[in-house]
Steps between C-alpha positions, in 0.01 A plus 500: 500500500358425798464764794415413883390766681220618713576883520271794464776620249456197290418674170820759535739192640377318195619800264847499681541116455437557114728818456767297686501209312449706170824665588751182554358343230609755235838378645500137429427294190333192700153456555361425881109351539301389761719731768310566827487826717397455893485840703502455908337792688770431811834331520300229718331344211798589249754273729225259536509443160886508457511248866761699637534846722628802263690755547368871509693614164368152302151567353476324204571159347513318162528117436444304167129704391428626796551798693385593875534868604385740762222721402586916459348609804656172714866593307455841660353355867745212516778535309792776481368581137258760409185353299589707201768226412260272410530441209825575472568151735258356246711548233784348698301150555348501155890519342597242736252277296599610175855413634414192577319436173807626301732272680272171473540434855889496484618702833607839477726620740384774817623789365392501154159404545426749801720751270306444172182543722595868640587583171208421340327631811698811495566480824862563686617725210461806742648344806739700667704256706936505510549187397804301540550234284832241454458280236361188510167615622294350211648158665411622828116590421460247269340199713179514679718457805790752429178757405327443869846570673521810309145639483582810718822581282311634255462205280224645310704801395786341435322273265306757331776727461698286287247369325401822384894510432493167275178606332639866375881353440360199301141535429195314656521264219814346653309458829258332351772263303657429845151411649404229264923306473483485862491141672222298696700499789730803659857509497710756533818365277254387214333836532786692422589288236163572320532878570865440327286382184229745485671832566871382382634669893576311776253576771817626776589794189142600439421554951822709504443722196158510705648587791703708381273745345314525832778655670 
C-alpha cells in the first residue's frame, strides 16, 4: 500500500490507514494489492485532483485502488466533520474497494454500496432523524442520479439503516451472496429479480417489513 502524504502527522496517519484497512478486511474474503492512499492538506488540492469543485460535507473519495481524502486537521478546517472521523471515513472508502472487488466490477446499486459502507464504517447507526419512508426508495436511491437528487434526504441513513436491517434479519453472508450475482450493468427490474433468488423475498415485501419496524 502506497500512502501520499506530506504531513507532520505522517507516522500516526500511517497507523490509522493500517487499522482501517485491517478492520474491513476482516469483513471480506477478497484480496486487494497495489491500492493507493493520497491525503490533501486543503480542499484546493483535493478537488484538483478529483477536477471538479466539492461540496463542504464530501471529503473523501475511492476509485478502482485508489483513494484521495482530506487530511484530519483539513476534515476539521474545511469540512463539517470533526478530524476524529478519520478513520472512520477510511473505512468507508476502503469497503467501497472491497465492494468493488467482491462484485468483479459488476455495478452495485446506490444504496447498497453507500449502505454496506456505513455499516462497515459504523456510521449512521446512531442517527436520530424521523424518517419517512414509502416504498420504493431502494429504486429511488439506487442510480448515481436518483442518489444526487436525494443526497439531503438522508440517503446515507436510509441506506445504512436497512442495511444494518438486511444484515441482522439475514446475515452478512447474504449480503455478500447478493454482491457477487449482481450484473455488469444496473437495472432496476433485473435487480430485483436477483434479490428474488438470493434472499427468496421480493424486494417491495422486505422495504415494508423494513419500514414497518421503523415506525
Amino acid at each position: 500500500m502506497k500512502v501520499v502524504y506530506k504531513g507532520k502527522d505522517f507516522e500516526k496517519v500511517e497507523k490509522d490507514i493500517l487499522k482501517a484497512f485491517n478492520h474491513v478486511r476482516a469483513y471480506f474474503p477478497v484480496e486487494i494489492s497495489g491500492i493507493t492512499i493520497r491525503i490533501y492538506e486543503n480542499r484546493f488540492l483535493f478537488d484538483k485532483r478529483l477536477k471538479r469543485e466539492t461540496p463542504e460535507w464530501l471529503i473523501a473519495n475511492a476509485s478502482e485502488k485508489e483513494i484521495d481524502i482530506l487530511s484530519p486537521l483539513a476534515i476539521e478546517k474545511e469540512s463539517n466533520h470533526q478530524k476524529i472521523e478519520f478513520v472512520q471515513i477510511l473505512k468507508h472508502e476502503f469497503t467501497h474497494l472491497f465492494l468493488n472487488k467482491l462484485a468483479k466490477g459488476n455495478i452495485i446499486p446506490m444504496w447498497l454500496n453507500e449502505g454496506i459502507a456505513s455499516y462497515v464504517a459504523r456510521q449512521h447507526k446512531n442517527d436520530k432523524v424521523k424518517l419517512s419512508l414509502e416504498k420504493g426508495f431502494c429504486r429511488k436511491i439506487g442510480t448515481k442520479k436518483g442518489w444526487d437528487s436525494n443526497i439531503n434526504n438522508f440517503s446515507y441513513t436510509i441506506s445504512a439503516l436497512f442495511v444494518s436491517f438486511l444484515i441482522k434479519k439475514y446475515s452478512l453472508g447474504k449480503i455478500k451472496e447478493l454482491i457477487t450475482s449482481l450484473h455488469k450493468y444496473y437495472n432496476y427490474s433485473d435487480f430485483k429479480k436477483v434479490f428474488l433468488s438470493v434472499y427468496g423475498k421480493d424486494l417491495s415485501e422486505v422495504e415494508t417489513m423494513f419500514i414497518n419496524m421503523l415506525q
